[in-house]
C-alpha positions as CSV (number, residue, x, y, z in Angstrom):
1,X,54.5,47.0,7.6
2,X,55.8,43.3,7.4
3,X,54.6,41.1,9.3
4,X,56.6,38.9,11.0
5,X,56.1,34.8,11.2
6,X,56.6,33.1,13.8
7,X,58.0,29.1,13.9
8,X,56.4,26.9,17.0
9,X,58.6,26.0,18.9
10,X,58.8,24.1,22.7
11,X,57.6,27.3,24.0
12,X,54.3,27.5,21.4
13,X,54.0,23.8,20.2
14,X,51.7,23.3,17.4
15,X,50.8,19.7,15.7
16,X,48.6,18.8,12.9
17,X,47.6,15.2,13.5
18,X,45.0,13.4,10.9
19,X,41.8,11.8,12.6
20,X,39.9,8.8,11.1
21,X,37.0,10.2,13.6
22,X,33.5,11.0,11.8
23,X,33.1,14.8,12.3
24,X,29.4,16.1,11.4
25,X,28.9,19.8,11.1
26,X,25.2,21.3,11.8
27,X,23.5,24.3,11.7
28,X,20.0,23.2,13.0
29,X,18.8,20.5,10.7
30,X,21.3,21.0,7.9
31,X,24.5,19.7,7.5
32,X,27.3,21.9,6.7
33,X,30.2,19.1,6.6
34,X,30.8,15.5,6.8
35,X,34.5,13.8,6.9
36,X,36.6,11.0,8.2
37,X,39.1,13.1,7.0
38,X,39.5,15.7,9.7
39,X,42.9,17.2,10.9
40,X,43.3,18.0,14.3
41,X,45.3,21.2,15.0
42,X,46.4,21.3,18.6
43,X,48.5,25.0,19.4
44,X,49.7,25.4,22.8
45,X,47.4,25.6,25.4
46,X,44.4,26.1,23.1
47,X,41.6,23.8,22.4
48,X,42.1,21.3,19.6
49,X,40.6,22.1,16.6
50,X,39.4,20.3,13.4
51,X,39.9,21.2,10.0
52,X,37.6,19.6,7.6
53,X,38.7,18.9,3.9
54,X,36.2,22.2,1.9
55,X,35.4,18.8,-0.5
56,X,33.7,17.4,2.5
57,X,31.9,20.4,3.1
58,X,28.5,21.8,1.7
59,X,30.0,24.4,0.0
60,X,26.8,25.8,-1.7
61,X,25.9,26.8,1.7
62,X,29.3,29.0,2.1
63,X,29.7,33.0,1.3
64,X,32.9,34.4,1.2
65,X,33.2,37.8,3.6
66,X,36.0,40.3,3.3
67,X,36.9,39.6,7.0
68,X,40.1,38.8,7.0
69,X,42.7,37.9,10.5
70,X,46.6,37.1,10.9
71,X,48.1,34.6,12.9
72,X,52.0,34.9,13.1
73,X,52.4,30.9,13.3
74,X,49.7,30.2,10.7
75,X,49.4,33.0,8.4
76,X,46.3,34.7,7.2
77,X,42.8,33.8,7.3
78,X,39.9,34.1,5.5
79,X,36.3,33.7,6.7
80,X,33.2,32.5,5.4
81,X,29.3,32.8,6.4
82,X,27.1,30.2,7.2
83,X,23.6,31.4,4.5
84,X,20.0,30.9,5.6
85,X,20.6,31.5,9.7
86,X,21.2,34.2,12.2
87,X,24.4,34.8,14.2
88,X,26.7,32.8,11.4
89,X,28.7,35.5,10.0
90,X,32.4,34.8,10.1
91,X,31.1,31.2,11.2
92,X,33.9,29.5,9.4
93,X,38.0,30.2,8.4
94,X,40.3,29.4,6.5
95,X,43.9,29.8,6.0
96,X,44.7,29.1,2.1
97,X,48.4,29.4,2.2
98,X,49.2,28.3,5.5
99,X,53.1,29.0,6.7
100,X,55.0,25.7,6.1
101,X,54.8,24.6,9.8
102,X,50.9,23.9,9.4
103,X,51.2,23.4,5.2
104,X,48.9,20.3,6.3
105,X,45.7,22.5,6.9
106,X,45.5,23.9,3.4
107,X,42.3,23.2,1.6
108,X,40.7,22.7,4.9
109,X,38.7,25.1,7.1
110,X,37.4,25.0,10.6
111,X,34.2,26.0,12.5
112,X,33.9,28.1,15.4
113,X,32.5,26.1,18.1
114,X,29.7,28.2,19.7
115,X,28.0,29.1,16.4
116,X,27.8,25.2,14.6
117,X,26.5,22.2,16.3
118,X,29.7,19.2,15.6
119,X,29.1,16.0,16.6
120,X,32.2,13.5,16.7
121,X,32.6,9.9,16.5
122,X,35.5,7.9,17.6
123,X,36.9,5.8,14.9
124,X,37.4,2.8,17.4
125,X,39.8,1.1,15.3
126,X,42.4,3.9,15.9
């Protein structure tokens, strides 16, 4: 069955906005991901959410999982594991070809909130 995608629009607004904010990503004592290259991805009513460059991320502490989801204004996403901690599975996504509305967030993935610890720090000269 085809799927079919969706464009935002003033009724489901999406943005991708870069942020010069240091964005530190933990799991206990270890750190997962460190950038000043976040993007923010702000759709609709949702929280914002940060997508961190995977070359600023620990990627040696990543497993590929055959979860995959759909989102009609983004595309499909992959998912990843946090190794060497309990509760992590499907900690962290991806969308790899992102529809052209959100092209920005290719290469980058994001972290669900409640299962990483992200600490953020406001670039003051933005």
């Amino acid at each position: 069955m085809a799927r079919e995608a969706k464009v935002p629009g003033p009724d489901h607004p999406i943005t991708v906005t870069p942020s010069s904010d240091h964005v530190v990503v933990r799991v206990g004592d270890r750190v997962v991901a460190d950038t000043t290259r976040a993007l923010v991805l702000q759709e609709s009513t949702y929280p914002a959410v940060r997508y961190i460059p995977i070359d600023d991320v620990d990627q040696s502490q990543l497993t590929r999982t055959d979860t995959t989801t759909y989102c009609p204004f983004k595309g499909d996403a992959s998912y990843y594991t946090i190794t060497g901690g309990e509760g992590l599975i499907d900690s962290v996504w991806s969308y790899e070809q992102p529809y052209a509305a959100v092209e920005e967030i290719a290469g980058h993935v994001a972290f669900y909130p409640n299962k990483v610890e992200t600490t953020i720090t406001r670039d003051e000269r933005a």
